[in-house]
LUMPARO-667708 format. One record per residue: residue number from 1; x, y, z of N, C-alpha, C in turn; residue in one letter. Coordinates in Angstrom, 1 decimal, padded with zeros to 4 digits. Example, Ala and Ser with C-alpha at 12.3 -4.5 7.8 and 13.67 -1.06 7.14 Angstrom:
<nodes>
NODE   k    npx    npy    npz   capx   capy   capz    cpx    cpy    cpz r
NODE   1  013.2 -005.7  007.8  012.3 -004.5  007.8  013.2 -003.3  007.8 A
NODE   2  012.8 -002.2  007.1  013.7 -001.1  007.1  012.9  000.0  007.9 S
</nodes>
This chain:
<nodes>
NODE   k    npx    npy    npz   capx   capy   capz    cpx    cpy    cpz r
NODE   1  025.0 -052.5 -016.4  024.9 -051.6 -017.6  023.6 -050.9 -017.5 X
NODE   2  021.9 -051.7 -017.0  021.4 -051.2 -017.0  021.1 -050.0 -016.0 X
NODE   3  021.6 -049.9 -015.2  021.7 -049.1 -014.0  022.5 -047.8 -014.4 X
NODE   4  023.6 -048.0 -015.4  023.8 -046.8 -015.3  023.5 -046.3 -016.5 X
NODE   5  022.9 -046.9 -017.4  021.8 -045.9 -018.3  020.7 -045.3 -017.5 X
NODE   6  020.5 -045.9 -017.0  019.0 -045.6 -015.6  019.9 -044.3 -015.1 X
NODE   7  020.5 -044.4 -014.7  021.5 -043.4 -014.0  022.2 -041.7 -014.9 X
NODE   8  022.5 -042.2 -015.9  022.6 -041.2 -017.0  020.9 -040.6 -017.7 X
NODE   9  020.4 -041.1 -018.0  019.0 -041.0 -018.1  017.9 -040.1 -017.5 X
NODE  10  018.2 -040.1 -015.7  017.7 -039.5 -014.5  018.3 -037.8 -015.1 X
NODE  11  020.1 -038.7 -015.0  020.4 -037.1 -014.7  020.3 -036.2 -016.5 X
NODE  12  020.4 -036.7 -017.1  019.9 -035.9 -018.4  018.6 -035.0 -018.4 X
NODE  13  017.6 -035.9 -017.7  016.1 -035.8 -017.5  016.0 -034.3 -016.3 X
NODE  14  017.0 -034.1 -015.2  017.5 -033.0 -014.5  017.5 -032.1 -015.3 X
NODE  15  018.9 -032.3 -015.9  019.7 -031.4 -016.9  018.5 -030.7 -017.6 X
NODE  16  017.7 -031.5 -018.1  016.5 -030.7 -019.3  015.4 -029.8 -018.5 X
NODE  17  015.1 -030.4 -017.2  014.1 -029.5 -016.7  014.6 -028.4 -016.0 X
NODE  18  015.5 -028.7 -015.4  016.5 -027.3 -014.8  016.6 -026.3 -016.3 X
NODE  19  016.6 -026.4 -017.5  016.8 -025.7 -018.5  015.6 -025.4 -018.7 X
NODE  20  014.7 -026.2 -019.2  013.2 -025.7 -019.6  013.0 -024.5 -018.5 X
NODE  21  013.0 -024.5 -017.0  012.5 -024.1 -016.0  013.0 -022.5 -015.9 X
NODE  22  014.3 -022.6 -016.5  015.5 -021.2 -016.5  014.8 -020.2 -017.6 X
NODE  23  014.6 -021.1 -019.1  013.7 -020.4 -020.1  012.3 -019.8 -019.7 X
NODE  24  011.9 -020.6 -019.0  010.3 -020.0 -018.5  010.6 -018.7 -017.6 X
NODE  25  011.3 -019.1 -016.9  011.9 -017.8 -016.0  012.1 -016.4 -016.8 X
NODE  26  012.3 -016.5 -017.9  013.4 -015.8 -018.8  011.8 -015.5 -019.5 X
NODE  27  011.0 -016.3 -020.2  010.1 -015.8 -021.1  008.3 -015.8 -020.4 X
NODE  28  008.0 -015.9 -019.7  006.9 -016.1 -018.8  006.3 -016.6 -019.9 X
NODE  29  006.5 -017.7 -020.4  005.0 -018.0 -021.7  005.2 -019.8 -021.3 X
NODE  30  003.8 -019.7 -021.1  003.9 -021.6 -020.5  004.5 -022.4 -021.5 X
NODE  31  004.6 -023.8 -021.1  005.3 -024.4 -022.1  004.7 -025.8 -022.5 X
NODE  32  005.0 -026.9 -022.7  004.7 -028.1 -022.8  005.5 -029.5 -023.0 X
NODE  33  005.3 -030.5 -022.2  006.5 -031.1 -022.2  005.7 -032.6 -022.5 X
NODE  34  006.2 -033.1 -023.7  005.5 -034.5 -024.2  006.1 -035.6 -023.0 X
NODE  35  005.4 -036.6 -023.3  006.2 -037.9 -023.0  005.4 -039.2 -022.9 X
NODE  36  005.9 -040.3 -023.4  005.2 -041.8 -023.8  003.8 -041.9 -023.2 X
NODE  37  003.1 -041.3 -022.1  002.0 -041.1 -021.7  001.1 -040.3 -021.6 X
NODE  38  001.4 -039.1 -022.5  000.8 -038.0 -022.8  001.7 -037.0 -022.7 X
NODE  39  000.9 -035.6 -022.9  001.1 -034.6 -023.0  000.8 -033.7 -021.1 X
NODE  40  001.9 -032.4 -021.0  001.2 -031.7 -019.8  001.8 -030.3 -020.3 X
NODE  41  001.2 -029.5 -019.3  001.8 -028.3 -020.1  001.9 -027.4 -018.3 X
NODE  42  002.4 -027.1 -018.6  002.9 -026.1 -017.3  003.2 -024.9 -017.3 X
NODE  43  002.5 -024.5 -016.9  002.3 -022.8 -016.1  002.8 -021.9 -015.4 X
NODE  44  004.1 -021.4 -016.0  004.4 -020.4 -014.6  004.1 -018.9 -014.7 X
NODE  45  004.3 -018.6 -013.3  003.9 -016.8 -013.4  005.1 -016.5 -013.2 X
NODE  46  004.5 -015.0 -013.3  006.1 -014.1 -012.9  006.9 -014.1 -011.3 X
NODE  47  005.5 -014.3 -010.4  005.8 -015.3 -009.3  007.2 -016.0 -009.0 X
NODE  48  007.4 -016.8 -010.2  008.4 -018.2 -010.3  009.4 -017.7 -010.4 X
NODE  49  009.7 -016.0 -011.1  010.7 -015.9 -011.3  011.4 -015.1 -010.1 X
NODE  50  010.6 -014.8 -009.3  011.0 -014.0 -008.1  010.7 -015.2 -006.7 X
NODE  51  010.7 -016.4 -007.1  010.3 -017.6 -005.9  011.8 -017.8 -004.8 X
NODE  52  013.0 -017.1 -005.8  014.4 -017.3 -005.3  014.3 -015.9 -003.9 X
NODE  53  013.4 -015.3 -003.9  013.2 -014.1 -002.8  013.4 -014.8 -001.6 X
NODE  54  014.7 -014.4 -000.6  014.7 -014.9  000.7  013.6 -014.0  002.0 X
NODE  55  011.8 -014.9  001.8  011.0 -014.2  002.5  011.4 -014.2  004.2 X
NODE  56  012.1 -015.1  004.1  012.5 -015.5  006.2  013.1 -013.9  006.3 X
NODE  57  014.3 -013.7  004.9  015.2 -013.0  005.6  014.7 -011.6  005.6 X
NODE  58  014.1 -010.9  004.7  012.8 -010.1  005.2  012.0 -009.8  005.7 X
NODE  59  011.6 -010.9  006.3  010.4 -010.9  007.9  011.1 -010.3  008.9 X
NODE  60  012.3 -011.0  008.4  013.8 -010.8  010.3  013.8 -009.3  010.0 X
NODE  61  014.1 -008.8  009.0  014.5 -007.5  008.6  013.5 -006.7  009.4 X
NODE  62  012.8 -007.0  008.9  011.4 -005.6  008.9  011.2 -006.2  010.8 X
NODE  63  011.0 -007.4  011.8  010.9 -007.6  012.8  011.6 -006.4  013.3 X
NODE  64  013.6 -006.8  012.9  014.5 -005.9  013.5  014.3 -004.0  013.5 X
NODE  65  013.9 -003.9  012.2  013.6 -002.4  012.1  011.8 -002.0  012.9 X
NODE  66  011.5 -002.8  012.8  010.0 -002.6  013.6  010.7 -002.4  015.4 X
NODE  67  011.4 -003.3  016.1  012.0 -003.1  016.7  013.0 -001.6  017.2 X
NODE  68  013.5 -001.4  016.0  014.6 -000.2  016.4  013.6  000.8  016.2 X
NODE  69  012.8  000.6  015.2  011.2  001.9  015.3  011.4  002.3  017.4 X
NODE  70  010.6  001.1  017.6  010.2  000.9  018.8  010.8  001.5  020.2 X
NODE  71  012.5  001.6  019.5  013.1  001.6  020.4  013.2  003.1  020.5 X
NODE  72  012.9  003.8  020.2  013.7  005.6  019.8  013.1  006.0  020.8 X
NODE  73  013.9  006.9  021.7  013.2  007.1  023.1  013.3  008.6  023.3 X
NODE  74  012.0  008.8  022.4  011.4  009.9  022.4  011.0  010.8  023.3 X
NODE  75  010.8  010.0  024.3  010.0  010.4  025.7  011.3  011.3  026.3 X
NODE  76  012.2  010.2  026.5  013.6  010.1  027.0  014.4  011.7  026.3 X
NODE  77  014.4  011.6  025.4  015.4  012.9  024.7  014.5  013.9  025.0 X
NODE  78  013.1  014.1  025.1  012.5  015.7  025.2  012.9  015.8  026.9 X
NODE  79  013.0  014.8  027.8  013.2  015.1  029.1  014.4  015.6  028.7 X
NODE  80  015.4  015.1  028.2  017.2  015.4  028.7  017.1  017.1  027.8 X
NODE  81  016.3  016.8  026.7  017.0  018.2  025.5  016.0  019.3  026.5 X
NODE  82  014.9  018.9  026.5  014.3  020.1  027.0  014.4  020.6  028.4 X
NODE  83  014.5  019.4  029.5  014.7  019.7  031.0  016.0  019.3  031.5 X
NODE  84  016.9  018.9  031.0  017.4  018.4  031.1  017.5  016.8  032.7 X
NODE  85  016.7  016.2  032.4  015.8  015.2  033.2  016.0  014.0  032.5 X
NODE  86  016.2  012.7  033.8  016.3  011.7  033.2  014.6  011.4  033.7 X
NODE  87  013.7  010.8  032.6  012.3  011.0  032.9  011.8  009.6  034.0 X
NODE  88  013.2  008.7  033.6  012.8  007.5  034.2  013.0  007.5  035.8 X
NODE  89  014.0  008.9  036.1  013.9  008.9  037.8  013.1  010.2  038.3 X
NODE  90  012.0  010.4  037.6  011.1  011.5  037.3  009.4  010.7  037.4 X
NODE  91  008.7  011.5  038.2  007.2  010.9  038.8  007.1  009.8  038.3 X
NODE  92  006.1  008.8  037.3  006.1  007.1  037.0  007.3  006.7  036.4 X
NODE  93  008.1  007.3  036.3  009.4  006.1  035.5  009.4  006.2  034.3 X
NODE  94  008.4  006.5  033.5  008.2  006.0  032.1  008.6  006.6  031.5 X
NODE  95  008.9  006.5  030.2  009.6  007.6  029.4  008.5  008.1  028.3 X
NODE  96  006.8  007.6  028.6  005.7  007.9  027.4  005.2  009.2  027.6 X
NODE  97  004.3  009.6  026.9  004.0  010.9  026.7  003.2  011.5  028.0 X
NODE  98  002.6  010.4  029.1  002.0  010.9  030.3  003.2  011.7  030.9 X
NODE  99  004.0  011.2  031.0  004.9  011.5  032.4  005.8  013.0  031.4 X
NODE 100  006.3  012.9  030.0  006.5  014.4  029.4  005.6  015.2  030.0 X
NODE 101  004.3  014.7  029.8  003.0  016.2  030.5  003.6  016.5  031.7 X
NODE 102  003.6  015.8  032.4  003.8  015.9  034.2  004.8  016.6  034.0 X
NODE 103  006.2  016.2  033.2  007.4  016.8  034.2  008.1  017.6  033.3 X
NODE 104  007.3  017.9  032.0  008.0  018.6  031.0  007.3  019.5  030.1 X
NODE 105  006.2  019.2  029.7  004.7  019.8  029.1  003.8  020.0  028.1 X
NODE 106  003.3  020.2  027.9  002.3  019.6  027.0  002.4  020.2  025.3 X
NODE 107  003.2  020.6  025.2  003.5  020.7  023.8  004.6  019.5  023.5 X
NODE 108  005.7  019.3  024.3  006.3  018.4  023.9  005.8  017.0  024.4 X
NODE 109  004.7  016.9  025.2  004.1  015.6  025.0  003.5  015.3  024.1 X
NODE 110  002.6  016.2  023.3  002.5  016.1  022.0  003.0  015.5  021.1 X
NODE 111  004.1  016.0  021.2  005.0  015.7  019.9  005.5  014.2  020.4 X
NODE 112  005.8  014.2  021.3  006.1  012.4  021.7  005.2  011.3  021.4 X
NODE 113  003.7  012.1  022.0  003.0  011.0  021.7  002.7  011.0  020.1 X
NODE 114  003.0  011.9  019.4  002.7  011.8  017.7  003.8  010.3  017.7 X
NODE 115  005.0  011.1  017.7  005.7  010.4  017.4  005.8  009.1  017.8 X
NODE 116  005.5  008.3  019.2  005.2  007.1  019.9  004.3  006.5  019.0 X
NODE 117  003.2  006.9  017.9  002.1  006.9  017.9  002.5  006.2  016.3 X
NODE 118  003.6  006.8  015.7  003.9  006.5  014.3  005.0  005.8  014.2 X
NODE 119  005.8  005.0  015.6  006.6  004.0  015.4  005.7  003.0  015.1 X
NODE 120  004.7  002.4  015.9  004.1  001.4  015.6  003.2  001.9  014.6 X
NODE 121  002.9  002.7  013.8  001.7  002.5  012.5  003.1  002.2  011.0 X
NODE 122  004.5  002.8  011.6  005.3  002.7  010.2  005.7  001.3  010.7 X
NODE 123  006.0  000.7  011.7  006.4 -000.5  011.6  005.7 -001.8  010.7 X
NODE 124  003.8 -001.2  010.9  002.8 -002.3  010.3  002.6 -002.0  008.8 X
NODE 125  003.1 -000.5  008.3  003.0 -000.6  007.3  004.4 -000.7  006.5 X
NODE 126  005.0 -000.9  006.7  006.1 -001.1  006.2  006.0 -002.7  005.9 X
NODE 127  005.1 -003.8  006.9  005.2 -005.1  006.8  004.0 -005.2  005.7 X
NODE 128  003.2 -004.6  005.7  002.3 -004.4  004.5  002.6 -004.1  003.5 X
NODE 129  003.3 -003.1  002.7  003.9 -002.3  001.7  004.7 -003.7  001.3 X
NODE 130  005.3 -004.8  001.6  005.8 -005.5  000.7  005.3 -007.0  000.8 X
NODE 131  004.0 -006.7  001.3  002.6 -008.2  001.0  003.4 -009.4  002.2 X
NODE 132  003.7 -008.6  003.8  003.9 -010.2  004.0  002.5 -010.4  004.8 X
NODE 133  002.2 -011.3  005.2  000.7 -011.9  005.6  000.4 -011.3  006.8 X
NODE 134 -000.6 -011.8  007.3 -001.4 -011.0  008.8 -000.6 -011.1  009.7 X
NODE 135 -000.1 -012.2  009.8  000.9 -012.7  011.0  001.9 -012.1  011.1 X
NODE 136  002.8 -011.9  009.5  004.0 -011.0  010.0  003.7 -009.8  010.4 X
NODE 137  002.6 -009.4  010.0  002.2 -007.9  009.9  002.1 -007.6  012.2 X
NODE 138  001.5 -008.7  012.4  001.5 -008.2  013.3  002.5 -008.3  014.6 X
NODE 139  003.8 -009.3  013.9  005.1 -009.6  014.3  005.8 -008.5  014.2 X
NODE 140  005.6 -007.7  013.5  006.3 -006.4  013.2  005.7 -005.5  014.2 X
NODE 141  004.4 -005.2  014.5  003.8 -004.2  015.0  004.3 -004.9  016.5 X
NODE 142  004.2 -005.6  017.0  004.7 -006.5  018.2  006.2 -005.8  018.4 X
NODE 143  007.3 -006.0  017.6  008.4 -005.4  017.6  008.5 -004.2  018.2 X
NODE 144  007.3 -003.2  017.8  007.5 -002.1  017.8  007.3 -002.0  019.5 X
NODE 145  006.4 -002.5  019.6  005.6 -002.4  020.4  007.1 -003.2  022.3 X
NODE 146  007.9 -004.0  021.5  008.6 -004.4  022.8  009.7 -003.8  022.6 X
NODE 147  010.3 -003.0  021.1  010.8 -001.8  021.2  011.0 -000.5  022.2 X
NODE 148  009.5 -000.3  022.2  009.5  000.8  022.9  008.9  000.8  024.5 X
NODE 149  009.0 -000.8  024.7  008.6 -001.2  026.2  010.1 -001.5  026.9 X
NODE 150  011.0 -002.4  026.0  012.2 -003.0  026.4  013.5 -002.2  025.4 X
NODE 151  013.6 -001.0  025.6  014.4 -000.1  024.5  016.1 -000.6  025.3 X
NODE 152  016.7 -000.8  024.1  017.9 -001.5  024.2  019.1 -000.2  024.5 X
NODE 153  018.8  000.8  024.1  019.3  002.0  024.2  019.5  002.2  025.8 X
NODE 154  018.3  002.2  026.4  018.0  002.6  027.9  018.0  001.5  028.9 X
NODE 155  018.8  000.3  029.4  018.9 -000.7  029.8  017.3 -001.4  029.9 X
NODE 156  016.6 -001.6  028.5  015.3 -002.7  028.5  014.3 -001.6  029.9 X
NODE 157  014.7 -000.1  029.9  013.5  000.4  030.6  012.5  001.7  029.8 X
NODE 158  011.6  001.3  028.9  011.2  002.2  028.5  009.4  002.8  028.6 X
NODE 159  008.9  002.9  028.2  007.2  003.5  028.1  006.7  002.2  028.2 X
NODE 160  004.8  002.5  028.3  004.0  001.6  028.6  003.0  001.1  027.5 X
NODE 161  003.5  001.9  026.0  003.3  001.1  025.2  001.7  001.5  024.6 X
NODE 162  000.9  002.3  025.3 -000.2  002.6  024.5  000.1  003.8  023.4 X
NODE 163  000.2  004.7  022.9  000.6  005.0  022.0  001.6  004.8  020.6 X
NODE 164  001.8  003.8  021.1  002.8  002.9  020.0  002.2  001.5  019.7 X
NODE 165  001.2  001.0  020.4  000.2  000.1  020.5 -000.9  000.8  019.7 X
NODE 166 -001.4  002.4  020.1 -002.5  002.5  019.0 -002.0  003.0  017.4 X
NODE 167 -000.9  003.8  017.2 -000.5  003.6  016.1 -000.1  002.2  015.7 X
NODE 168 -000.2  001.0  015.8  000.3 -000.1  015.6 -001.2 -000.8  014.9 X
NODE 169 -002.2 -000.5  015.8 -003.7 -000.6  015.4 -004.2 -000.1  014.2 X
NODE 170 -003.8  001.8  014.5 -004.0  002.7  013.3 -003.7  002.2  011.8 X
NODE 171 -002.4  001.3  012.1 -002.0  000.2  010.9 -002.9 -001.0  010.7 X
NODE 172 -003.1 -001.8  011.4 -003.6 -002.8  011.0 -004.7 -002.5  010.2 X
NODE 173 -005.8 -002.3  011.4 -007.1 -002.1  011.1 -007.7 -000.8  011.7 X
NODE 174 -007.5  000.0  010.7 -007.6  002.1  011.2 -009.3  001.9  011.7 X
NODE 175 -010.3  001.6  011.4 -011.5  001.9  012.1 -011.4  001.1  013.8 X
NODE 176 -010.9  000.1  013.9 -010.4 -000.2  015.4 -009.8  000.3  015.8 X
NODE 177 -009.0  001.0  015.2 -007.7  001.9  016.2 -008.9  003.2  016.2 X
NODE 178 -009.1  003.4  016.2 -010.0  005.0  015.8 -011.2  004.7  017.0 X
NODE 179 -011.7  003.7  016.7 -012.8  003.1  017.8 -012.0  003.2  019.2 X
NODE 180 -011.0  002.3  019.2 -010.1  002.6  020.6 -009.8  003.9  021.2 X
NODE 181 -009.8  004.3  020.4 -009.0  006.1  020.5 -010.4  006.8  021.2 X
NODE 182 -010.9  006.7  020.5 -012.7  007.3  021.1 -012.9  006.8  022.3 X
NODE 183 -012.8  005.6  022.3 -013.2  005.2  024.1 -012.4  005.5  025.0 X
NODE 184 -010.9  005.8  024.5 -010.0  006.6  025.6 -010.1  007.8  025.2 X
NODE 185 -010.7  008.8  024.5 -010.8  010.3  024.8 -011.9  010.1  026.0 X
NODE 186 -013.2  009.3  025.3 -013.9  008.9  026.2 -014.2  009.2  028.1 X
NODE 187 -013.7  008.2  027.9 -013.2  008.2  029.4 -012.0  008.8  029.9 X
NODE 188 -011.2  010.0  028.8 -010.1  010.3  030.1 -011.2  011.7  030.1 X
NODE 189 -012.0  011.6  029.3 -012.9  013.4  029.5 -013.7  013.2  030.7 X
NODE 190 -014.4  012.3  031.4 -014.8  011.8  032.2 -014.3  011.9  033.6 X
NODE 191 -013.2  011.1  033.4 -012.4  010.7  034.5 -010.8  011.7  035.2 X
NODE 192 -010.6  012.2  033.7 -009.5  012.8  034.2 -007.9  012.0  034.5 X
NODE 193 -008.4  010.6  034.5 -007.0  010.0  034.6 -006.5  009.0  033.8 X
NODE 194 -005.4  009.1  032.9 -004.7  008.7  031.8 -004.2  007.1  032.0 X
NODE 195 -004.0  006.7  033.1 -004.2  005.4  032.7 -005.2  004.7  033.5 X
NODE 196 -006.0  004.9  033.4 -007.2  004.2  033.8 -008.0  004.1  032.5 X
NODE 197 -007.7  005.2  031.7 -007.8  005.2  030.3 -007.8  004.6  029.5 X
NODE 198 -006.7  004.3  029.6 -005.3  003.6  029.0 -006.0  001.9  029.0 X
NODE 199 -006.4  001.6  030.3 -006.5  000.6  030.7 -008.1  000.3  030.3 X
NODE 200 -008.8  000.9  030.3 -010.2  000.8  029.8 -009.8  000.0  028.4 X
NODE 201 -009.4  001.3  027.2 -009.4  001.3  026.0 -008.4 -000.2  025.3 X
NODE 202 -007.5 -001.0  026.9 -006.7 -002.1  025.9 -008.0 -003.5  026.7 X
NODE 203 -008.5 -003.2  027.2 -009.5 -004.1  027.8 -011.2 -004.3  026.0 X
NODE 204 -011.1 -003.2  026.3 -012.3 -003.2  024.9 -011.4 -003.1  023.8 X
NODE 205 -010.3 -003.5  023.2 -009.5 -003.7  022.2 -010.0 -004.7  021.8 X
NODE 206 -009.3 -006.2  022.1 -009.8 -007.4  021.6 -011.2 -007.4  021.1 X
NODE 207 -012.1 -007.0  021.9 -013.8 -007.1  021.9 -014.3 -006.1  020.8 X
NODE 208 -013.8 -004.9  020.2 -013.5 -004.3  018.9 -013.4 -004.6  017.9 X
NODE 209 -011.8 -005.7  018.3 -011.4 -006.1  016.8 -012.1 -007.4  016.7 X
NODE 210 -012.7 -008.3  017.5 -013.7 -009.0  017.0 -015.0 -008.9  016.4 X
NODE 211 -015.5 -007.7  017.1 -016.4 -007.4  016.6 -016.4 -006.8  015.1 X
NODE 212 -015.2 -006.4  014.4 -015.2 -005.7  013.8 -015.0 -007.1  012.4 X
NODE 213 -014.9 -008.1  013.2 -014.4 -009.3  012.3 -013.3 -009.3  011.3 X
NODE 214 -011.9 -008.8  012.6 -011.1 -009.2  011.9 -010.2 -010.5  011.6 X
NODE 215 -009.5 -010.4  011.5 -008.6 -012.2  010.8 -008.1 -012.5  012.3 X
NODE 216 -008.2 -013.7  012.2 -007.5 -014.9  013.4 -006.6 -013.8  013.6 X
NODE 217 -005.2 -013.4  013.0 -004.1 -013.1  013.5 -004.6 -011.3  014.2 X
NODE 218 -005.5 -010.8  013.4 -005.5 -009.4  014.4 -006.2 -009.8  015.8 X
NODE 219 -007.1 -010.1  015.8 -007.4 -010.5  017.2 -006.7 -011.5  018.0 X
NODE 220 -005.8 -012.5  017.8 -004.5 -013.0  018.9 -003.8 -011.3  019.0 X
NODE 221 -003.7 -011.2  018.1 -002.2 -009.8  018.3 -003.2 -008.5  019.1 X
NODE 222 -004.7 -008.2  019.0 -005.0 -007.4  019.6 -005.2 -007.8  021.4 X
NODE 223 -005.9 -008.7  021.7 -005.3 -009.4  022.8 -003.9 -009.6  023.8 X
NODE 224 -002.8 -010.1  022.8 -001.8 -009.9  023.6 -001.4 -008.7  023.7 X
NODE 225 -001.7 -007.8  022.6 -001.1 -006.0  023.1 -002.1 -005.6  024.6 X
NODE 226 -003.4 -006.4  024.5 -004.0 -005.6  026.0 -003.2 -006.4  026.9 X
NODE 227 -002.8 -007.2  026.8 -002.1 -008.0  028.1 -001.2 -007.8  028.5 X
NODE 228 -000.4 -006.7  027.1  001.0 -006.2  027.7  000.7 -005.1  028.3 X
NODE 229 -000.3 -004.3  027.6 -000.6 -003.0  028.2 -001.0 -002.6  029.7 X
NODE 230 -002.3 -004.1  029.9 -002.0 -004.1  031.4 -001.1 -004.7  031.8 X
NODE 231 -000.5 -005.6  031.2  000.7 -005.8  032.6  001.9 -004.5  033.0 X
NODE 232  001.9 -003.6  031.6  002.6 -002.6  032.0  002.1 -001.6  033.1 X
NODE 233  001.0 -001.6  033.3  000.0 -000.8  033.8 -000.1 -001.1  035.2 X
NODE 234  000.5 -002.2  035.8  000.0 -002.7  037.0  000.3 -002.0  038.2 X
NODE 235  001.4 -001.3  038.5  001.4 -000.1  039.3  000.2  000.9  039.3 X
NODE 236  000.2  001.3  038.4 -001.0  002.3  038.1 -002.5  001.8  038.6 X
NODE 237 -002.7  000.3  038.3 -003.6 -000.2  038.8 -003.6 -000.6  040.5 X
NODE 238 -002.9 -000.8  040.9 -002.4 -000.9  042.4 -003.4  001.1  042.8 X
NODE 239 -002.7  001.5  042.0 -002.5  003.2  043.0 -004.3  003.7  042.7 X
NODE 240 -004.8  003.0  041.2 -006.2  002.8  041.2 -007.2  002.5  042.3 X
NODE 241 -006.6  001.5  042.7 -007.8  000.8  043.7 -007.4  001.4  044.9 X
NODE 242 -006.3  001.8  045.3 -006.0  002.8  046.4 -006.3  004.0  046.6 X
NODE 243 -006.8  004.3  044.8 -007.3  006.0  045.1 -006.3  007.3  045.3 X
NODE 244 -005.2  006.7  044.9 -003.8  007.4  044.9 -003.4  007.8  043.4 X
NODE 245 -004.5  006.7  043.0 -003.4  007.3  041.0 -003.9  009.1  040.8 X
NODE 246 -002.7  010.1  040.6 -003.0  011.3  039.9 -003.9  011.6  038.2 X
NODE 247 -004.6  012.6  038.9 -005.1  012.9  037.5 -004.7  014.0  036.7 X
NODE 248 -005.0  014.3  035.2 -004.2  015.1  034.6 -003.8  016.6  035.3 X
NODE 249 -003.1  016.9  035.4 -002.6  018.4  036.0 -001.6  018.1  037.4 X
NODE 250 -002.2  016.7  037.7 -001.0  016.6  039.2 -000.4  015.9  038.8 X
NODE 251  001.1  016.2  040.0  002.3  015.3  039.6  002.1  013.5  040.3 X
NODE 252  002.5  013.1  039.7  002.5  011.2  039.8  003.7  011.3  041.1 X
NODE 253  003.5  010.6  042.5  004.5  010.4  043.4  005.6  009.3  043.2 X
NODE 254  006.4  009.5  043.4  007.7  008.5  043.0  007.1  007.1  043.4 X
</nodes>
């Protein structure tokens, strides 16, 4: 008998706080709940009432759309609409705003690289605009960023990822992206050749956004973007040290 008063008891004791808890939801004004050993009173915010928010399933959201950002193959359509040219069997393969210049020209490399440039800054702000943390934020810009490296559209062969890399920066932390940007006008005014540039500016990335002291999560995520950038780059680096890589105005050899 005593057991299932103990038993009815429990679940009455449910029953009441599941209700108290529904009211607070309903009136945001704290409340107070006695009992044989005192008194407590409990606090909720408006928070509580929005705690039923599925955050996983909005992370995945904004990853996936950071992703299809990433994917739009910008590069890709000004070759076909304008030259009618597949750009990937066209001088480096790539479908980013370098190889537009080379094989198509420099107005609509422009516009690619704008546009390359504002998949990855709308992917990071879009993960901002609805408060998810550093990490997602840079899970998103990541998206974008293997979006427009591994675009699903074009069998996983797309661009090398620095202009969708610096708009992705432009988002996080705009005085690092801006710092980056400078060291690659920098040196392509110098040098004349765009990814050597390219390759400078994802090398002093990390060393930027440290310096610049940002959060644990921007500097892992500014780091692995230089790692992808060079590893995208590694051809280019090859043709580097051989003294083969073209500079702006010549065509890139197959």
């Amino acid at each position: 008998m005593s057991v299932l008063m103990a038993s009815i008891s429990v679940t009455e004791a449910r029953k009441r706080l599941f209700s108290l808890i529904d009211d607070v939801r309903e009136s945001h004004e704290p409340i107070e709940i006695q009992g044989k050993r005192g008194s407590a009173v409990l606090r909720f915010s408006r928070d509580l009432a929005t705690a039923h928010v599925p955050v996983i399933l909005t992370s995945l959201l904004l990853l996936a759309i950071g992703y299809l950002l990433g994917a739009i193959p910008s590069g890709y359509l000004a070759g076909r609409w304008l030259k009618g040219i597949d750009l990937r069997d066209c001088g480096s393969g790539s479908i980013g705003a370098t190889n537009v210049l080379r094989n198509v020209g420099k107005g609509p490399a422009l516009v690619v690289f704008l546009i390359d440039l504002g998949k990855g800054a709308l992917a990071v702000l879009l993960a901002k605009s609805v408060g998810l943390s550093d990490w997602l934020q840079v899970l998103a810009g990541l998206a974008a960023l293997a979006g427009h490296i591994w675009p699903v559209w074009l069998g996983w062969k797309g661009g090398k990822a620095v202009a969708t890399g610096l708009g992705m920066f432009l988002g996080l932390a705009w005085p690092v992206g801006l710092a980056c940007f400078g060291l690659f006008m920098a040196v392509i005014s110098i040098f004349r050749i765009v990814s050597f540039s390219s390759v400078v500016a994802a090398i002093g990335l990390p060393l930027l956004m440290l310096l610049s002291g940002g959060s644990s999560a921007y500097v892992v995520v500014s780091l692995v973007a230089s790692l992808m950038v060079l590893w995208r780059h590694r051809s280019n680096i090859e043709r580097l040290l051989a003294g083969t890589e073209p500079k702006i105005g010549q065509k890139a050899k197959g």
